[in-house]
ROVEX-231835 format. One record per residue (C-alpha): residue number from 1; residue in three letters; x negated, y, z. Coordinates in steps of 0.05 Angstrom, whole numbers, plus 5000, padded with zeros to 4 digits. Layout:
ROVEX-231835
{NUM "Ala" {X Y Z}};
...
***
This chain:
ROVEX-231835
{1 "Unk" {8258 7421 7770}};
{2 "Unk" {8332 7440 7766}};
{3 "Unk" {8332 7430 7851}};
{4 "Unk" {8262 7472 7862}};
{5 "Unk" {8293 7522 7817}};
{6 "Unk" {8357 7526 7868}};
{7 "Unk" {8326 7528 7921}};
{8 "Unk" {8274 7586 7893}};
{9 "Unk" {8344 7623 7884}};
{10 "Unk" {8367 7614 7952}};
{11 "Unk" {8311 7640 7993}};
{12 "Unk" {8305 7699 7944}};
{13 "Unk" {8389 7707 7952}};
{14 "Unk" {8371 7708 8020}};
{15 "Unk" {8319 7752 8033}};
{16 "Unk" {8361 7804 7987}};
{17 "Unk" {8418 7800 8039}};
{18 "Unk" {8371 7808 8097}};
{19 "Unk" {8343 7868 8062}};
{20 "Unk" {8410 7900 8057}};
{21 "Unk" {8441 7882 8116}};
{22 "Unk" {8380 7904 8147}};
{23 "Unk" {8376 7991 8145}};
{24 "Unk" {8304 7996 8167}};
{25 "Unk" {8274 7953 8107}};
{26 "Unk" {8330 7999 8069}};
{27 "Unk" {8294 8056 8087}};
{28 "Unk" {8226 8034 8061}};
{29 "Unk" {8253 7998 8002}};
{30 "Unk" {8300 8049 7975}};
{31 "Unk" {8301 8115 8006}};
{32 "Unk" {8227 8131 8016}};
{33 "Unk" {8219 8109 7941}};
{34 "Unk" {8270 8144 7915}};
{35 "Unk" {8268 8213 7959}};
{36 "Unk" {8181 8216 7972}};
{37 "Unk" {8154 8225 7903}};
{38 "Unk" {8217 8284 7893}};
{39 "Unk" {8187 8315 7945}};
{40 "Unk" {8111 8308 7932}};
{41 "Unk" {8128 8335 7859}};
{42 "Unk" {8164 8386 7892}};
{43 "Unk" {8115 8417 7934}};
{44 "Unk" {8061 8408 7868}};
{45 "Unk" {8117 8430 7815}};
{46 "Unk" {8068 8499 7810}};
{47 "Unk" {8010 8456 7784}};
{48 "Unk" {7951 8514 7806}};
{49 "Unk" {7961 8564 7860}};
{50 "Unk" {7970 8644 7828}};
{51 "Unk" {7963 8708 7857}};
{52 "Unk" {7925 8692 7927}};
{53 "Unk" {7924 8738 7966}};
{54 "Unk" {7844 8772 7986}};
{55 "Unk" {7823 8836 8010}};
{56 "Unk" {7773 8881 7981}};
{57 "Unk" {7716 8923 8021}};
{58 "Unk" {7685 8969 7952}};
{59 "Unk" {7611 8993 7990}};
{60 "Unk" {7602 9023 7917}};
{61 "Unk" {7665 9061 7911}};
{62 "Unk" {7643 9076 7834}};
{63 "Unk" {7684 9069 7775}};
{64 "Unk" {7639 9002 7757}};
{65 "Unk" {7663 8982 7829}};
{66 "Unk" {7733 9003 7816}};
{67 "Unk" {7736 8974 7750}};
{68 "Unk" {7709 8911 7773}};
{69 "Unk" {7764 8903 7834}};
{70 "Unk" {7826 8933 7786}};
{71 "Unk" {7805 8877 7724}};
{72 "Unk" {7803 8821 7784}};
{73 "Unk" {7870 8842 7814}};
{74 "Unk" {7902 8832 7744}};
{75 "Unk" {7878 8759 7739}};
{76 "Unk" {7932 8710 7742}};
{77 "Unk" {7886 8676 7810}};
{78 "Unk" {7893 8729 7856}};
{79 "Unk" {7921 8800 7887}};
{80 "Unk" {7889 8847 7929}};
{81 "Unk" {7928 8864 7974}};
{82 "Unk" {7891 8909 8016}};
{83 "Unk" {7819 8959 8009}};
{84 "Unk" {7790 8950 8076}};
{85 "Unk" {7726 9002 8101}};
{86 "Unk" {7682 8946 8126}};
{87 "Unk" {7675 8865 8126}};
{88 "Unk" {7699 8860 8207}};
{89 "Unk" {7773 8895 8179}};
{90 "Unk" {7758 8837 8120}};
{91 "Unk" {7749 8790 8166}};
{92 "Unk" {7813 8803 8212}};
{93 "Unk" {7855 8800 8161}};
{94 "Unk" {7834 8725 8140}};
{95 "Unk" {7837 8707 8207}};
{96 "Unk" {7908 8729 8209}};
{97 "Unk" {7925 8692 8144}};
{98 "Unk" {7936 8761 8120}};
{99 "Unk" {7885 8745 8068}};
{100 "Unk" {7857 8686 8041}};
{101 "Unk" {7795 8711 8011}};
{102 "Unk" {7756 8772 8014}};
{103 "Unk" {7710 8812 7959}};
{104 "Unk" {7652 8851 7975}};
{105 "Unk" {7622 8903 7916}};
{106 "Unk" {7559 8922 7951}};
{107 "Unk" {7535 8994 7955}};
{108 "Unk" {7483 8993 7905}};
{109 "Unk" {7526 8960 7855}};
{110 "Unk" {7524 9012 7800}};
{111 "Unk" {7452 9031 7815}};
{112 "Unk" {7427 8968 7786}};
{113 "Unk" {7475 8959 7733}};
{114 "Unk" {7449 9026 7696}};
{115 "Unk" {7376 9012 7719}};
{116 "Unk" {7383 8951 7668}};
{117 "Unk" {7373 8907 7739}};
{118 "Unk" {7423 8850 7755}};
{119 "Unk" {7482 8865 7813}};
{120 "Unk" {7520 8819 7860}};
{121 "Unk" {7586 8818 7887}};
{122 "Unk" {7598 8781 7955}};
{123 "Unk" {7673 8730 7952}};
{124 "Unk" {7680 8696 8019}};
{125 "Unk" {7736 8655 8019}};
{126 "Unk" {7783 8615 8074}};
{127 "Unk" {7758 8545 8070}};
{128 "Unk" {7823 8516 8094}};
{129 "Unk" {7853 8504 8030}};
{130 "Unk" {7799 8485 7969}};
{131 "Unk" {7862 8513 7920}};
{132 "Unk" {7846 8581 7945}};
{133 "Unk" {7769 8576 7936}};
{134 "Unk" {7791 8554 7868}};
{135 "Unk" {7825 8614 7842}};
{136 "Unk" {7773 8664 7884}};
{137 "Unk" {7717 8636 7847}};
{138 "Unk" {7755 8630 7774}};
{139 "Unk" {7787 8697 7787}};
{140 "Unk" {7720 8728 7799}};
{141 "Unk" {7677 8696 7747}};
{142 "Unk" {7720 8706 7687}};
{143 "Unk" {7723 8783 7712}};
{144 "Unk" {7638 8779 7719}};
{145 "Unk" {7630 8743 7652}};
{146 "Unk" {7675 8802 7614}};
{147 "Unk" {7643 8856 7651}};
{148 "Unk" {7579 8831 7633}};
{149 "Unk" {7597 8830 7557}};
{150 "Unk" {7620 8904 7565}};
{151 "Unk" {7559 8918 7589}};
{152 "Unk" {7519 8885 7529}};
{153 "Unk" {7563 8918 7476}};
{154 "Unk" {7549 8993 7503}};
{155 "Unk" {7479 8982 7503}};
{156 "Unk" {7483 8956 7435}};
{157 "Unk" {7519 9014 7399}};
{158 "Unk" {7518 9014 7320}};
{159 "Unk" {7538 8951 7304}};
{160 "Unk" {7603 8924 7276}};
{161 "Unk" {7653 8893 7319}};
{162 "Unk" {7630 8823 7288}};
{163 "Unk" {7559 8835 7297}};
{164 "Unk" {7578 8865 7379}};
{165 "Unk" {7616 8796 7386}};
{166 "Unk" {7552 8753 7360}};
{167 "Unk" {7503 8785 7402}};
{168 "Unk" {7547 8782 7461}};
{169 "Unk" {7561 8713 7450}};
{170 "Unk" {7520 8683 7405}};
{171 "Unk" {7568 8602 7423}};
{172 "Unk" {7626 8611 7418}};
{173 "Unk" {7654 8565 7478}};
{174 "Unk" {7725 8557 7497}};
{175 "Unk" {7754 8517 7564}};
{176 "Unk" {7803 8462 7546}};
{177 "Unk" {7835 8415 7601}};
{178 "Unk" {7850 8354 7564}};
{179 "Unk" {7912 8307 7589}};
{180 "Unk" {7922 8364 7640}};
{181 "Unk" {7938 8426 7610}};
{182 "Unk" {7951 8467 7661}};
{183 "Unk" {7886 8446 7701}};
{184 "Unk" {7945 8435 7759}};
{185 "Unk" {7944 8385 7822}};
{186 "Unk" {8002 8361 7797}};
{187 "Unk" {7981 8331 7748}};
{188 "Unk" {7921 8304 7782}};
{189 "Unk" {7951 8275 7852}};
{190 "Unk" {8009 8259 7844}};
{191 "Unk" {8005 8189 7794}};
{192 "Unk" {7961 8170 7848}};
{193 "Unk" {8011 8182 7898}};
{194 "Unk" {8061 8140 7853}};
{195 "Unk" {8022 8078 7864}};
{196 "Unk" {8002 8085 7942}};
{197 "Unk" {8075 8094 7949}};
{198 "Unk" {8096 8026 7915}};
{199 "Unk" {8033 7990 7964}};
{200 "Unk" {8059 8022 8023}};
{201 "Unk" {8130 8023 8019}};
{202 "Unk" {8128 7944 8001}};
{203 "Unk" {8077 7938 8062}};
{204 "Unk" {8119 7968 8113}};
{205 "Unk" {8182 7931 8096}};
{206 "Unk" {8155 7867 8092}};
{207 "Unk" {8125 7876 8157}};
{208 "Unk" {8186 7897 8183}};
{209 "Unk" {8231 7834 8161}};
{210 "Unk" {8167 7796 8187}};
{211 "Unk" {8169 7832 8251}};
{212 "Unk" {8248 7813 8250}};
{213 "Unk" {8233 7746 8242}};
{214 "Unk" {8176 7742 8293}};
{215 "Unk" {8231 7772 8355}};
{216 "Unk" {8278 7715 8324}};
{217 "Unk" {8234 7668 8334}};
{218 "Unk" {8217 7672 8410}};
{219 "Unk" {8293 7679 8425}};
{220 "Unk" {8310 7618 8385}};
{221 "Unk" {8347 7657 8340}};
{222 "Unk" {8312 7641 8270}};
{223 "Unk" {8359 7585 8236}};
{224 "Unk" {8314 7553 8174}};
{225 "Unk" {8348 7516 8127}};
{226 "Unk" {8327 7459 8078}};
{227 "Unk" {8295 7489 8023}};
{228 "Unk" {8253 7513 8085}};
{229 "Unk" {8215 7440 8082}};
{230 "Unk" {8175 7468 8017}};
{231 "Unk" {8129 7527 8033}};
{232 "Unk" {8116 7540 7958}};
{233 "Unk" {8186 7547 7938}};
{234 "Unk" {8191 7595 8005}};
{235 "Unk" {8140 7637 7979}};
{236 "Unk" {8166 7640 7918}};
{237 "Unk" {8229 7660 7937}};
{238 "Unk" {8213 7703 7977}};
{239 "Unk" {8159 7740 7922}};
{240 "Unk" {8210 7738 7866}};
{241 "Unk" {8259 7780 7920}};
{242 "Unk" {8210 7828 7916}};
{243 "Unk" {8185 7837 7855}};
{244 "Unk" {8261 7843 7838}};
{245 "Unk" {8264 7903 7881}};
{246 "Unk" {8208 7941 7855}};
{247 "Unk" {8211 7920 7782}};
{248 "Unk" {8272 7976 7794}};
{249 "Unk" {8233 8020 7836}};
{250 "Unk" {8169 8024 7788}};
{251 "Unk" {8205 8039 7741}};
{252 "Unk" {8239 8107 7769}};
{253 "Unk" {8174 8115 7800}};
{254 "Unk" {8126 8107 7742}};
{255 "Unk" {8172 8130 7688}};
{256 "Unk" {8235 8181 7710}};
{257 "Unk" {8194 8227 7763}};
{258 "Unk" {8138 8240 7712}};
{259 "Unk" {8191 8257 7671}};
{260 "Unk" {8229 8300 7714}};
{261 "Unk" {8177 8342 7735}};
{262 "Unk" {8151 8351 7665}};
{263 "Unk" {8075 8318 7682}};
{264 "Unk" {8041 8278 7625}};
{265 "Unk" {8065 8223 7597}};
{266 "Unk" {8014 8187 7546}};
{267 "Unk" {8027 8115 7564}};
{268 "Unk" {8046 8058 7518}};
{269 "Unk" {8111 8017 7541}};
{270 "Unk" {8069 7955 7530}};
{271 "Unk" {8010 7968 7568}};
{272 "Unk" {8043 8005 7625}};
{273 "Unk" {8090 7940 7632}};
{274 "Unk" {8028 7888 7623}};
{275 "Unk" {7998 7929 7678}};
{276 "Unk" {8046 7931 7725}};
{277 "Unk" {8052 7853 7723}};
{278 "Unk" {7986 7848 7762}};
{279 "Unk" {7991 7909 7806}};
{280 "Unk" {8068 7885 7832}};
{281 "Unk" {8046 7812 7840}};
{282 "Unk" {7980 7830 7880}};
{283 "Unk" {8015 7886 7914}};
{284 "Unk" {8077 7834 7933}};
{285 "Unk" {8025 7772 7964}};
{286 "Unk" {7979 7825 7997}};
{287 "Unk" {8038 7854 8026}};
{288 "Unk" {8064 7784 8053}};
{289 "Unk" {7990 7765 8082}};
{290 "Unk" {7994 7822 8120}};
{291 "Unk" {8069 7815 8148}};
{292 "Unk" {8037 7755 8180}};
{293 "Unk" {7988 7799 8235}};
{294 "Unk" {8064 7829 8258}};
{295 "Unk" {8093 7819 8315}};
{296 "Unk" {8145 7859 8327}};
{297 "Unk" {8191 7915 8288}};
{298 "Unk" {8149 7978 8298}};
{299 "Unk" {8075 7943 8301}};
{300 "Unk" {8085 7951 8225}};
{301 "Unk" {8089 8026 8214}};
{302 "Unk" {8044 8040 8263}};
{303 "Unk" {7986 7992 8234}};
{304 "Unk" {7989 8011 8161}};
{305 "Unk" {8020 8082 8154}};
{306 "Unk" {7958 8117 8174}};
{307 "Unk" {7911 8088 8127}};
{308 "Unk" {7946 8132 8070}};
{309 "Unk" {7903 8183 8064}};
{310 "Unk" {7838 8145 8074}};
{311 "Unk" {7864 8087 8011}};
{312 "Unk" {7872 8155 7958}};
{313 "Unk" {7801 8182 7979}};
{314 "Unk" {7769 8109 7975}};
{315 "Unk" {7803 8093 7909}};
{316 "Unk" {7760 8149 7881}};
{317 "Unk" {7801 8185 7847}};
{318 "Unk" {7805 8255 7892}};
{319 "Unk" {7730 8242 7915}};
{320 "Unk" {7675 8217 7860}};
{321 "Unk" {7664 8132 7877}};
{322 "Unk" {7593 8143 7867}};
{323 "Unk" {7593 8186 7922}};
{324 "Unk" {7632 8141 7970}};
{325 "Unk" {7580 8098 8015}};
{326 "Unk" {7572 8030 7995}};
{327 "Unk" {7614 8001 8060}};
{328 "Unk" {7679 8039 8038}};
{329 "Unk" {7668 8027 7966}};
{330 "Unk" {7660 7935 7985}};
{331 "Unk" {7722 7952 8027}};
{332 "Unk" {7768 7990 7975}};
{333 "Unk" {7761 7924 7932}};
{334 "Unk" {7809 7892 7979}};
{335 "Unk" {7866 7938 7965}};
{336 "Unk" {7897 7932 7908}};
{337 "Unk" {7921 8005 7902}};
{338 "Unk" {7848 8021 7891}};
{339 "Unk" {7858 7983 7823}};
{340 "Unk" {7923 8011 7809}};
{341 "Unk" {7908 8081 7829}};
{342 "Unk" {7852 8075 7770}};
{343 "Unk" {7882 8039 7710}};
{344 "Unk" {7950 8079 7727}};
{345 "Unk" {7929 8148 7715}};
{346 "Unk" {7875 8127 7651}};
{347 "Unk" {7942 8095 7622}};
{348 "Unk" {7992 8153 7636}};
{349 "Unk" {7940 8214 7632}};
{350 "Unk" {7891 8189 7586}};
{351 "Unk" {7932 8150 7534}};
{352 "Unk" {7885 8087 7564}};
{353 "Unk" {7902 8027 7529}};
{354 "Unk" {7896 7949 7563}};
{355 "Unk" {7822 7944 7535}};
{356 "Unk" {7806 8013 7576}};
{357 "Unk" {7828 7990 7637}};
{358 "Unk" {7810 7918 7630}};
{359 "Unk" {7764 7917 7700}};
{360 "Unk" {7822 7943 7742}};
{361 "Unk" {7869 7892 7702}};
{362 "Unk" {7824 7838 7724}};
{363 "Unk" {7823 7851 7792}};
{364 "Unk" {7893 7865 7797}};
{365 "Unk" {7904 7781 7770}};
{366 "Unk" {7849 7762 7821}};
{367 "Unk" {7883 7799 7885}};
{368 "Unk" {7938 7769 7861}};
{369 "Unk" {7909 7699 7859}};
{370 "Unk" {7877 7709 7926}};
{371 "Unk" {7932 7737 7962}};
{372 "Unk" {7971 7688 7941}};
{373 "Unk" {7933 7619 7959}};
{374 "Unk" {7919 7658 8033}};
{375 "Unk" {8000 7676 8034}};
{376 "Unk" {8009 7593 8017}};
{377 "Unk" {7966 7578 8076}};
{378 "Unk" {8007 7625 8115}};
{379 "Unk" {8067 7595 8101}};
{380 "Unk" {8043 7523 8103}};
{381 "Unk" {8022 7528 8182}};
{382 "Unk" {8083 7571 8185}};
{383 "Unk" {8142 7536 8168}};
{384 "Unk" {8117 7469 8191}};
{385 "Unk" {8087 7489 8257}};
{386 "Unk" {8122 7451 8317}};
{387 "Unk" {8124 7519 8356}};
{388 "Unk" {8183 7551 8306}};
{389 "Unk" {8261 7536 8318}};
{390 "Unk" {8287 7486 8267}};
{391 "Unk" {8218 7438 8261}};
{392 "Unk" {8254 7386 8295}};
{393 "Unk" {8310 7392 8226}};
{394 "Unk" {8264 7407 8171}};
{395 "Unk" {8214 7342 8192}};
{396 "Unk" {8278 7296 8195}};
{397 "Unk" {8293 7316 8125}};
{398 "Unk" {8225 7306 8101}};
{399 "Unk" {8224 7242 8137}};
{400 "Unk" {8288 7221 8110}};
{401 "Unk" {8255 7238 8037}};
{402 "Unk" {8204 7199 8040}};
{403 "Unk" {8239 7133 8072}};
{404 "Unk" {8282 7140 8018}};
{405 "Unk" {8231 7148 7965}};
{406 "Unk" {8192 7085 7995}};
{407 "Unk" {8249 7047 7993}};
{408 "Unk" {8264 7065 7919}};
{409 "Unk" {8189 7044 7894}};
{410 "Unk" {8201 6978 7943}};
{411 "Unk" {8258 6966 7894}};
{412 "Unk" {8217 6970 7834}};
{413 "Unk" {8167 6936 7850}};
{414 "Unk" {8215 6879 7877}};
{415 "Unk" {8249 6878 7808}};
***
């Protein structure tokens, strides 16, 4: 036990020093983790997007029309920032970026209004950013539901200021975020962000010192050692190297940027930590089955690196799951950020205890199991395939093991 344990120690010692020595892996490891969430929170830090700019074209030019256009350009969501004579001027504008959004009062506006009919007003909005549709359609619907009180209260003149507020709104409702105050994409994104960073950070570096190895191997290069003559201890060694790294790295992750940036914080120590277990193991043999399909440096970065963007929308968390198609939802299974991304944000946003998150915990232990009996099969063909410098020395040790084990029960059975 004593010698498994040493030798556990020496391929992890080793595979430290190689990440080190090595400033690509050093990149991925350390400075992606520590500098790419900073600048993610960053660019969020605002939470909601204020004062967009949009254009108004008033058809009505009435003081219900002006009134309408001067209560929306005092909303918190948006700023007119020009009155334009006609939707084509509207319509420039936006297609200069000038404007983001445009607001058509239409020319009958007031007619209706006093004829007891109901009016519209037109919002068209640039569809390149959903943030901006956001705060043209908030803007303009808080502004249409207090006109449209003002409107009741005139026509019900007499009555106390209790009995106007009643019969204007007869429930009483009132719009509460909760675990996200602020309603920002901050809050919302970013923990998701958190894990995909830990997957794909540990992916690409991995791949990299696999990638390393690989070019070693077809110059003759790769020199394996002893302890090399036991996969299991290799892998291991080699996971506990890991996990060593990004127990750190979670924890400035997961903990101090959520912190720094002042986004919610509801997790207990306990189940965050009991959590992570699964997620870092599953995340650490996934990333090792897959350093196996590299061949070279760079054939690393360029095979994971773009699936980014497609893991957050199949994890479900910035698109609805039950809207995902059934394909891409069997797929997502395989990843365990998909998991992660889940049980993290109920644990940190929602207060969500173990029992809460107990399906993504679960699966977390079973990609773990899997990953690691297919990273053990990896390893076994691996390290005692006759095609890989230092076969030759690691079968003359195991040979020499075993004569001298037969010999010993020879012995015994002699005495």
């Amino acid at each position: 036990m004593i010698e498994n344990i040493r030798k556990i120690l020496f391929v992890c010692g080793r595979e430290l020093r190689k990440t080190v020595s090595d400033s690509g892996v050093m990149v991925f490891f350390l400075v992606v983790p520590l500098l790419y969430p900073l600048l993610y929170a960053y660019l969020y830090s605002g939470e909601v997007v204020r004062e967009v700019p949009v254009v108004a074209v008033d058809q009505n030019r009435s003081v219900m029309s002006r009134e309408f256009l001067r209560k929306t350009d005092a909303t918190p969501d948006l700023h007119i920032v020009q009155y334009c004579s006609d939707m084509e001027e509207a319509r420039n504008l936006m297609y200069h970026h000038k404007a983001y959004g445009a607001i058509l009062v239409p020319e009958d506006f007031s007619s209706r209004l006093t004829s007891g009919l109901q009016a519209t007003v037109g919002t068209y909005c640039d569809m390149s950013g959903l943030l901006y549709y956001k705060s043209l359609l908030s803007g303009t619907t808080m502004v249409s539901l207090d006109m449209n009180r003002d409107i009741q209260k005139e026509k019900l003149a007499g009555l106390t200021s209790e009995q106007l507020e009643v019969q204007t709104m007869p429930i009483r409702n009132e719009y509460i975020t909760m675990f996200n105050p602020a309603n920002g994409f901050q809050s919302f994104i970013i923990p998701a962000i958190l894990i995909l960073i830990i997957q794909q950070t540990m992916v690409l570096g991995v791949g990299m010192m696999a990638g390393t190895e690989y070019e070693q191997r077809k110059t003759g290069r790769l020199l394996l050692g002893g302890e090399y003559n036991n996969p299991l201890l290799v892998l291991i060694g080699k996971a506990f190297a890991y996990l060593l790294v990004y127990a750190l790295m979670s924890v400035y992750l997961l903990m101090l940027v959520p912190y720094l940036f002042h986004m919610p914080q509801l997790a207990h120590l306990s189940t965050l930590v009991a959590f992570m277990v699964p997620l870092l193991l599953a995340c650490v043999f996934f990333s090792i089955v897959l350093a196996f399909f590299v061949r070279d440096r760079e054939s690393g970065f360029l095979l994971f690196v773009f699936v980014s963007v497609p893991l957050v929308f199949m994890s479900g968390i910035s698109w609805p799951a039950s809207n995902i198609p059934a394909f891409w939802r069997v797929l997502s299974v395989i990843f365990p950020s998909t998991h992660g991304i889940n049980g993290f944000c109920r644990i940190a946003g929602d207060s969500a205890l173990l029992g809460d998150v107990v399906h993504e915990y679960i699966s977390l232990w079973i990609l773990a199991a899997v990953y690691f009996m297919l990273a053990l099969l990896a390893f076994i063909n691996f390290y005692r395939s006759k095609h890989i410098p230092g076969y030759e020395f690691i079968k003359e040790i195991h040979d020499k093991v075993r004569q001298r084990k037969n010999r010993s029960d020879r012995n015994q059975s002699n005495g």
